[in-house]
N, C-alpha and C positions, 0 to 999 in steps of 0.2 A: 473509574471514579470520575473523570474528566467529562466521559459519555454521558456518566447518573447525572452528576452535579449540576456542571457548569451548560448554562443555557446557547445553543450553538449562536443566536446573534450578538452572545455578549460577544462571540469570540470575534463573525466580523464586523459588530462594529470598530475593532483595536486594529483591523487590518484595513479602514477603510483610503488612507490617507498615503499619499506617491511621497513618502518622508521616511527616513531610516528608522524613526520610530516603528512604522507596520512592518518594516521588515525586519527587525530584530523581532520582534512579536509572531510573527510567521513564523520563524525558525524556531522560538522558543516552544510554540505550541507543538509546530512540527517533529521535533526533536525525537519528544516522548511517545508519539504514536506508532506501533506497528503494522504500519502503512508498506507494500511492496511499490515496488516504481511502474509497474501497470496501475494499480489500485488508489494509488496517488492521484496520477492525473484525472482524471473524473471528482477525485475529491476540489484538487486543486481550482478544477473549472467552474465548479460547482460554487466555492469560495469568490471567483472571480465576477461569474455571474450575481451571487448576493450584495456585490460591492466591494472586493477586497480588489485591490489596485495590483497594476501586474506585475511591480518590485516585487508586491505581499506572497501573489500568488504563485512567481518564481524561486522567493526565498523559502517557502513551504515546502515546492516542489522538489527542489534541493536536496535539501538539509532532512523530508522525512522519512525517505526507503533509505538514507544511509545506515540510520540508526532505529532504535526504538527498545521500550521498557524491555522486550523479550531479548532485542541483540542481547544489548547491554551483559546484561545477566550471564547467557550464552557465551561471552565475548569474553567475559572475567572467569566463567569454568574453564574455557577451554586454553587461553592467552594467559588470563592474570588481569587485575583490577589497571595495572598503571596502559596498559594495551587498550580494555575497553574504555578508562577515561581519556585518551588521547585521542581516539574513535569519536567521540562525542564530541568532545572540543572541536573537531575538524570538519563534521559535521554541521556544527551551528556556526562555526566560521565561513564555513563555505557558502552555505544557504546565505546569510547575509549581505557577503560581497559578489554573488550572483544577483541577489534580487536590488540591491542598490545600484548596481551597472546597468540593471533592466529600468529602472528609474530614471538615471540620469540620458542614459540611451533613447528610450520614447518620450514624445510628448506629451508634457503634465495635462493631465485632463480633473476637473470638479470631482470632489469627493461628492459621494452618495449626500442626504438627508439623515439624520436623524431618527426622522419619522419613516423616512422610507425603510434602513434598515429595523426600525421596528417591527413595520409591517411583514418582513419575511422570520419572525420570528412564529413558529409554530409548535413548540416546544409539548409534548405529551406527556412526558415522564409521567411516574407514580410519585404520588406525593407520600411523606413519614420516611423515615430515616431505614424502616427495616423494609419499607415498597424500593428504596432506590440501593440499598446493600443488594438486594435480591438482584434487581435490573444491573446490576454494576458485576454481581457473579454470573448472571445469566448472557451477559457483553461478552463478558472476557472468555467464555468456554464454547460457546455457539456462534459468535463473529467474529471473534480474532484469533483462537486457536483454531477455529474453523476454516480459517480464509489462509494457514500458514500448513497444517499438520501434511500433507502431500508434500509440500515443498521440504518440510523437517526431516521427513524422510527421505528422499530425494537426494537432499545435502550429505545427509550422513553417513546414504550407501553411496553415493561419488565420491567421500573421502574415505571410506576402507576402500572403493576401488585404486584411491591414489596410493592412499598408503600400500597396497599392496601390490601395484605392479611398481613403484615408483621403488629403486634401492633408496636406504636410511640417508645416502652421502650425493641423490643422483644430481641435485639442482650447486653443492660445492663443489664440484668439481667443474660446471660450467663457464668460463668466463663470461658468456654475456648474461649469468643471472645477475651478477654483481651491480651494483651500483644505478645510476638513470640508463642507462642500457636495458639491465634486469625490470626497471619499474617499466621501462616504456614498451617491452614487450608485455608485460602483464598488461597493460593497459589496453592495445590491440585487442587482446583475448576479451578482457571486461567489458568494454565498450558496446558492442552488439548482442553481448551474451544476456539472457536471462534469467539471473540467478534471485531469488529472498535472501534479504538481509541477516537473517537467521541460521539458512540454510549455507550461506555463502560463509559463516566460521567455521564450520568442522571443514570442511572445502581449505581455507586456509591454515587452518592448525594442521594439516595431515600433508600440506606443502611444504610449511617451515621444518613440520619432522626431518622431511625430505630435503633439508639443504640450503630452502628459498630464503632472503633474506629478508628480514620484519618490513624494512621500509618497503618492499616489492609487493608482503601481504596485504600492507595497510591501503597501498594504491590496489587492489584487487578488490577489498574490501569499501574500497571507497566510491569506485567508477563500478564496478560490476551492478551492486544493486540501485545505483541512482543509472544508469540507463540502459536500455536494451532498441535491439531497431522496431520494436514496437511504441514506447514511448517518444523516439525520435520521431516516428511517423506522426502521433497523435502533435505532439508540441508544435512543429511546422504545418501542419491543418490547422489547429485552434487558435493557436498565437502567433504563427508567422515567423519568417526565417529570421531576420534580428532577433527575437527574444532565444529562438531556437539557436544561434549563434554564441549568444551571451551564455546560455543554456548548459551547453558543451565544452565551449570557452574557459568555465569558469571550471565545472569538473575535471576536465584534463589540467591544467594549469595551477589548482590547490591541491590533489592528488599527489601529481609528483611534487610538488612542494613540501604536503605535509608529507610526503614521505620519507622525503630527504630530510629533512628535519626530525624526522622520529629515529632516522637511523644514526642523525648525531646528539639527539638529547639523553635516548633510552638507550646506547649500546651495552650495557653493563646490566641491563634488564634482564635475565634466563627467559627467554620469551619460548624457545625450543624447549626447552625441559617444562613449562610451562604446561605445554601441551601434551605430555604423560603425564601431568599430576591429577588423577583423578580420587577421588573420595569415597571409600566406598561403606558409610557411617548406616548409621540405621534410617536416618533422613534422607540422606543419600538415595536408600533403596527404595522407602516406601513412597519419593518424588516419583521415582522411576516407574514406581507400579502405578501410581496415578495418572501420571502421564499417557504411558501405554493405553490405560483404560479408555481415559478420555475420547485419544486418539483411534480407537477402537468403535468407539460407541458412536464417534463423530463420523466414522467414515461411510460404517452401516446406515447413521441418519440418513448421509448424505446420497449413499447409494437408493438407499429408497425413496428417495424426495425426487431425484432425476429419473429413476423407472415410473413413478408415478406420471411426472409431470411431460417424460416422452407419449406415456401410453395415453395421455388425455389429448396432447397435441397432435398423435398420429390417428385419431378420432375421426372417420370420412367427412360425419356431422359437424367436424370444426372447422372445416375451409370451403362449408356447402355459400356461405352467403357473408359478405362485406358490408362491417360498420361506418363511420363516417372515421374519415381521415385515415383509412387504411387499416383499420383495425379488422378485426377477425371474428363474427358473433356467433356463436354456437346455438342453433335452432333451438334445442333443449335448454332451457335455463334449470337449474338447480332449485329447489325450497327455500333454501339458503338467501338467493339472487342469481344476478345473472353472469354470465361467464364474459368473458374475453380475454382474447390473447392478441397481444400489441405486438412486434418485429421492433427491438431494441437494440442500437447500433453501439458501438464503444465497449462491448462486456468482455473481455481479456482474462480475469482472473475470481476467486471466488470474493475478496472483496466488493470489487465490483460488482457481483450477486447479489451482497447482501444488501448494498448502498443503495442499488435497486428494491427492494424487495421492503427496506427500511421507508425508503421516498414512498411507495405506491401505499403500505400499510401503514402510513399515518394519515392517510384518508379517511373519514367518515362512509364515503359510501365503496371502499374497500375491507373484505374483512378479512382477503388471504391474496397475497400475492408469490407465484412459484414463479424465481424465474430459470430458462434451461440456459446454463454457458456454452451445451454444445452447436445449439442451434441460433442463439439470440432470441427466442423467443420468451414472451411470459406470459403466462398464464393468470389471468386477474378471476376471485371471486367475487362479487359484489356483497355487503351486507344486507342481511334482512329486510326484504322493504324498500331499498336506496337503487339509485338508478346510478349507472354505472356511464360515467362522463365522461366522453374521450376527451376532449377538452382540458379538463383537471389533471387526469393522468400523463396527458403527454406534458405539461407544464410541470409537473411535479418532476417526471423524469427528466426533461432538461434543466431544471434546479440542482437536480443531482449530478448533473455532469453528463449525463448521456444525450441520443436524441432518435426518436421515435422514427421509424422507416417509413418514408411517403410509398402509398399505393401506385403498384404499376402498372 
């Protein structure tokens, strides 16, 4: 709805200003997206570059792979509601007092114009209420269940693989799971690991079966999907080792805090028993077959969009002759228009795919953008008629967060 509705400059313009206002607004917006911590950072910079100041654009980056509308939900089947509201809470706590130390840390520099972020408003939607319900169900099932369902699965067979070699009792009888001991080795683990925020609760619930105590899951659940040493890498490239400091800083050090803090607010929580309470009602089941289907029909898309878009790019005719700026021009142009394929740097995750793929198809003189994540490359169609701009395209994809590969 956020995607249908709300116009992406309304959002930064509320992020433009190095004041705690944009960064409790970062977070806020952050919060509820189901954003992974690759998939982030491109959005993140993306924000940054349209204007949004680098408290704004830290407290975003924070605060939105910890959580999002799917955790949440996830978070309360698997835990219980008082687990995924303390989740959230700590999340938007955190993202805040990151992106305010990022503030008070760098040098204040002039907010953006007005008129300037006007001008990066480029807004397409469908206009009438059932054009943007339609666009708002077609979001949610082809770019966010899209950009998570691998990882959904992923998560939930690595927690029957815990739950099943791991005995019911094997993390209580540990001593060092216990206490900041127990969080500060989960933390190690989280840290460089790459897990979705989604996929990282059944990962958790099938610990705690196992013994792990809440405040040791909630630090797993908290550092695991806000970093991995891919995101490390991108932060100290884009933004520099102080922000990347503050970055780190701040997730280890609210982490175990909130941890320790949930283990003496909630102890009397059944947060273990929690995680057998499952439902198995007639909604219960026909979510589950939905689901499945979805993720079914999503992956065949998917598998056939990458076979396509390899077999076009493994073309001898696609790398016979070089457009300007590095780009790749296919001899043969299509009815349609003409083809090209750009070398796109930063793409980590299916997010990133789409964010891609969303930046180049709100072009006029694009009318299909494929991009490959195994290669980096994309594939651009031009529209009917339209001359296909390298120019445009590379400026749109660095608007998006990413940045186009110079010819070698």
């Amino acid at each position: 709805m956020i995607h249908a509705y709300v116009p992406s400059a309304v959002i930064r313009r509320g992020l433009s200003r190095p004041d705690l206002g944009s960064v409790v607004r970062a977070s806020l917006v952050g919060v509820p997206l189901p954003l992974c911590s690759c998939g982030v950072i491109p959005t993140a910079l993306g924000l940054r570059r349209q204007g949004a100041s680098p408290g704004a654009a830290t407290s975003f980056m924070i605060s939105t792979p910890q959580t999002g509308v799917d955790s949440i939900l996830v978070t309360a089947a698997f835990l219980g509601w008082p687990f995924a509201i303390f989740k959230l809470v700590a999340a938007f706590v955190t993202g805040v007092v990151g992106g305010e130390l990022v503030n008070r840390t760098l040098p204040a520099e002039p907010a953006p114009s007005e008129d300037a972020a006007r001008q990066s408003e480029d807004d397409k939607r469908p206009k009438g209420w059932l054009a943007r319900i339609t666009e708002a169900v077609r979001y949610a099932i082809f770019d966010l269940l899209g950009a998570i369902n691998s990882w959904l699965i992923i998560g939930v067979v690595a927690a029957a693989l815990v739950t099943v070699i791991t005995p019911a009792d094997f993390f209580a009888d540990r001593p060092w799971a216990d206490g900041l001991l127990g969080m500060l080795v989960m933390l190690a683990i989280a840290l460089p690991l790459y897990v979705c925020t989604t996929a990282s609760v059944p990962i958790a619930a099938s610990l705690i079966a196992a013994g792990l105590p809440a405040g040791s899951a909630l630090v797993f659940l908290m550092a695991g999907p806000a970093t991995n040493l891919a995101t490390i890498g991108a932060v100290f490239r884009t933004l520099g080792a102080r922000v990347l400091f503050v970055y780190l800083g701040t997730v280890v050090v609210m982490s175990l805090g909130f941890g320790l803090v949930f283990e003496q607010l909630l102890t009397s929580v059944p947060v273990q028993a929690m995680a057998h309470e499952h439902q198995h009602g007639w909604l219960s089941l026909l979510s589950t077959l939905l689901l499945l289907t979805l993720m079914g029909m999503l992956s065949l898309r998917q598998y056939r969009a990458r076979a396509s878009a390899q077999a076009q790019l493994a073309m001898p005719t696609a790398a016979d002759s070089r457009g300007p700026s590095g780009s790749t021009l296919a001899p043969e142009t299509s009815p349609d228009g003409a083809n090209l394929i750009l070398q796109v740097k930063g793409m980590t995750c299916g997010h990133c795919v789409a964010t891609v793929k969303m930046a180049l198809e709100s072009l006029d003189q694009v009318k299909e953008a494929t991009p490959d994540l195994a290669t980096g490359q994309v594939l651009i169609r031009g529209a009917c008629g339209a001359d296909v701009e390298t120019n445009s395209l590379r400026h749109a994809i660095e608007n998006a967060g990413f940045r186009v590969a110079s010819p070698d």
